[in-house]
N, C-alpha and C positions, 0 to 999 in steps of 0.2 A: 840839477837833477840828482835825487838820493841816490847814493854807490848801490847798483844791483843788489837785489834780492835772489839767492838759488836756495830753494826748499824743496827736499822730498819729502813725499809721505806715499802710501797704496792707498789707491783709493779706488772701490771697485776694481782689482784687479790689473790697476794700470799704474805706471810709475809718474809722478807728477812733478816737474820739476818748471820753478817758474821764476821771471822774475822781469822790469823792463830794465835792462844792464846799460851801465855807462859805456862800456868793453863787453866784448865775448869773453872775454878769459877763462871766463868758471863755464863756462859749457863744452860738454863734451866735445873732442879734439874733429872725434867724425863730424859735428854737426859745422866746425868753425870750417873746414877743409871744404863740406858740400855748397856752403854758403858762399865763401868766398871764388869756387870754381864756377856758382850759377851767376855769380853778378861779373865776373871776367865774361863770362860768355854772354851777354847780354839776357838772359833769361826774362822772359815773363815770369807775374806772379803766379803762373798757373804751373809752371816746369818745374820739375824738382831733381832734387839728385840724393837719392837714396846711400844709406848705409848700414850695416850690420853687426852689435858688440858684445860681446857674451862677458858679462859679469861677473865672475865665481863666489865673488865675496856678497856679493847682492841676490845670486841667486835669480836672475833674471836678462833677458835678452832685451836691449833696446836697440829700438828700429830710429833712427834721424832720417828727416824730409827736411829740406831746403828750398824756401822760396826766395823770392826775391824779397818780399818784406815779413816773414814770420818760419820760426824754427819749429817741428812740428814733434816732436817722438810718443810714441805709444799713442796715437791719436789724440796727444792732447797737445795744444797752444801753448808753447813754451813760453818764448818770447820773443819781440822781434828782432831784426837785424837793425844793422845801421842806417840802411836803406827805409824800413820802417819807419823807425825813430823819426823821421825827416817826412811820410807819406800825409798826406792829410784825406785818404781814405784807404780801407784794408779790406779786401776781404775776403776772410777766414776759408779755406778750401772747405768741400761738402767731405765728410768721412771724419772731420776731428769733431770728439763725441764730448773732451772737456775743454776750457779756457781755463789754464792754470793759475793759481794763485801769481798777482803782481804781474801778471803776463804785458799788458799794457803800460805799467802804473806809469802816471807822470810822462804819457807822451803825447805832449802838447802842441804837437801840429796836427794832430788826428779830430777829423773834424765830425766823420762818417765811418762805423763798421759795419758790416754786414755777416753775420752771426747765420751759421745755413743750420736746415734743421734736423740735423744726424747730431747738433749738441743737445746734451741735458743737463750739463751743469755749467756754470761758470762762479769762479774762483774768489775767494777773497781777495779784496782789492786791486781783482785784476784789472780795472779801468781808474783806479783812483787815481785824483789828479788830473786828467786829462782837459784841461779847463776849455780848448777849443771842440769838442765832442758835444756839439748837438743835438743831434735824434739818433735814437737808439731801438732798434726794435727785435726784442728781444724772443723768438720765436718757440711756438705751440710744444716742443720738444723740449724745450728747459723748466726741470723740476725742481733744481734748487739752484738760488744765486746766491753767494756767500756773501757773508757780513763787510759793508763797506765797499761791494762791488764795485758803485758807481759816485759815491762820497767825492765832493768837492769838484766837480764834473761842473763846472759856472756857468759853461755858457749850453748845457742841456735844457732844451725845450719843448722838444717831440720824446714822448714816452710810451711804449706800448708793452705791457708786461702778459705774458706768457701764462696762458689758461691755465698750465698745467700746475702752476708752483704753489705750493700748498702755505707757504710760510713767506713774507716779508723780512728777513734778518737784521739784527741788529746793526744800525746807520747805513745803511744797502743806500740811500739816497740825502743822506745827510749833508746839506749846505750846498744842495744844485739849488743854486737863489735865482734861476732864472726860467724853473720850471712851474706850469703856470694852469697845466690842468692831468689830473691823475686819474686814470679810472684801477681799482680795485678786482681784478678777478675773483668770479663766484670762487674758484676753487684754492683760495688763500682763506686760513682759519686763524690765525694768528698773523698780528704785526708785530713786531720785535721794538726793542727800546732804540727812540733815538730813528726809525726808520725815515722819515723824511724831516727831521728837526735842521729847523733854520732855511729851510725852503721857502726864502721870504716872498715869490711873487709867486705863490700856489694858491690861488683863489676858487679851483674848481676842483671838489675831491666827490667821487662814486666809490662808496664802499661796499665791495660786494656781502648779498647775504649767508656768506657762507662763512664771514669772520666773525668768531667768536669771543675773543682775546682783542684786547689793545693793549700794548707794554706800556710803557710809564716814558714820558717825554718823545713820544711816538712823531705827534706834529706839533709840538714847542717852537716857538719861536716864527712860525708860519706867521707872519703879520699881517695877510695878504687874505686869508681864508675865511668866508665869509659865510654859506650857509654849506650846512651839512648833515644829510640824512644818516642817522646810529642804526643799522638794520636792529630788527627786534630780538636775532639770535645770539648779541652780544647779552653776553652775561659776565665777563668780566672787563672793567678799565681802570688801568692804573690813573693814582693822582698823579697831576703834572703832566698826562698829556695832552692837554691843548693850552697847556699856560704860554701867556703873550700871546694867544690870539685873540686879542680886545677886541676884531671885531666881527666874528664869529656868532654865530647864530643856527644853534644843534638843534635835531629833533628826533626823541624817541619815543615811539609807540605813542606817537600823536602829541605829544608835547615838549614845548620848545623854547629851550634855556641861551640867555644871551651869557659874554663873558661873566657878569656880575652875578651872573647864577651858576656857572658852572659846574662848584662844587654837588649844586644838587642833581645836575645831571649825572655825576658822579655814583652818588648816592642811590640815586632812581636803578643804575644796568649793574650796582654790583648788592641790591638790596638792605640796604643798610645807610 
């Protein structure tokens, strides 16, 4: 597993610090102390043990919760413990509102999380990696997933993305080769580059009418995907995204391009 990742940034208001650590080291000393007092004491994942640290140089008070498998501060999912590291299901208490970047990344015994819905965003590459992670349901409350969210997650099958999320980001589902049917929420208008490229057993894709935009190598390399309805509100797609799916079969505003025509389907939603 990659040496931890510890990032801050503000984000809405909240201090976001994430990473899936080989070690606690880099995490604050409160959060290693409440962690390692809840699992002496036998704790569920549900108990916590609170602490309190005033910053001057940051200019900000952060709050640590300690669970049994995940560190929590400012309501956002740091990252987990050692105990985690090792769970092969988690989940996430109701009141944490982000999953911080890397918060998961590469922890491959996790098979199942459960995401409550008091979150709205989850983190760049806070699942990457996770190659035992299955189904994932990502709930009505989450407005933005970051880029690479869920990238290289193998053995994902079960997908259910979030009404709310207006955007697909770039490789958010990049080389889950084991996922096999996607539906598109109305309320995503853009898919970002690279969004589900190399998704080799994705044969069943609903694109909702509310996308506008396809980025360029969006579903490349999908070699699995075979017919697929272009809503009529797309007005822009980059080239290159549906190259290598030879055996694909589009259809826009009534007309319907196999690989060997693709480019005109191309032609046909960006007018020209």
């Amino acid at each position: 597993m990659k040496r931890a990742k510890i990032l801050s940034a503000i984000l809405a208001g909240t201090l976001l610090l994430a990473g899936c650590n080989e070690n606690t080291e880099n995490v604050p000393q409160d959060s290693q102390q409440s962690s390692s007092s809840s699992q002496s004491e036998g704790s569920s994942s549900s108990s916590k043990a609170d602490s309190t640290n005033e910053d001057n140089s940051s200019g900000s008070i952060t709050k640590v919760e300690s669970t049994e498998y995940l560190i929590v501060q400012n309501k956002v999912a740091v990252v987990v413990t050692e105990n985690g590291k090792e769970a092969s299901e988690i989940e996430i208490p109701y009141g944490v509102t982000s999953i911080g970047e890397y918060a998961f990344q590469e922890c491959i015994n996790l098979t199942s999380v459960s995401i409550p819905d008091s979150t709205t965003s989850i983190g760049v590459e806070s699942f990457v990696g996770c190659t035992s992670l299955s189904s994932v349901n990502i709930p009505n409350s989450v407005k933005f997933i970051g880029g690479r969210a869920f990238a290289d997650c193998t053995s994902l099958t079960n997908l259910t993305i979030s009404n709310s999320v207006t955007e697909i980001s770039p490789n958010t589902f990049n080389n889950c080769t084991s996922l096999t049917s996607v539906t598109i929420p109305d309320s995503v208008d853009y898919i970002g580059t690279g969004a589900f490229m190399d998704c080799t057993s994705l044969s069943n894709l609903t694109i909702g009418n509310g996308v506008t935009e396809i980025s360029d190598h969006a579903f490349q390399g999908c070699t699995s995907l075979t017919n697929v309805i272009i809503p009529d509100n797309v007005t822009l797609i980059w080239w290159y995204t549906f190259d290598g799916c030879e055996k694909i079969s589009a259809t826009y505003k009534g007309n319907t391009y196999d690989y060997a025509h693709i480019g005109d389907l191309y032609k046909a939603i960006n007018g020209n």
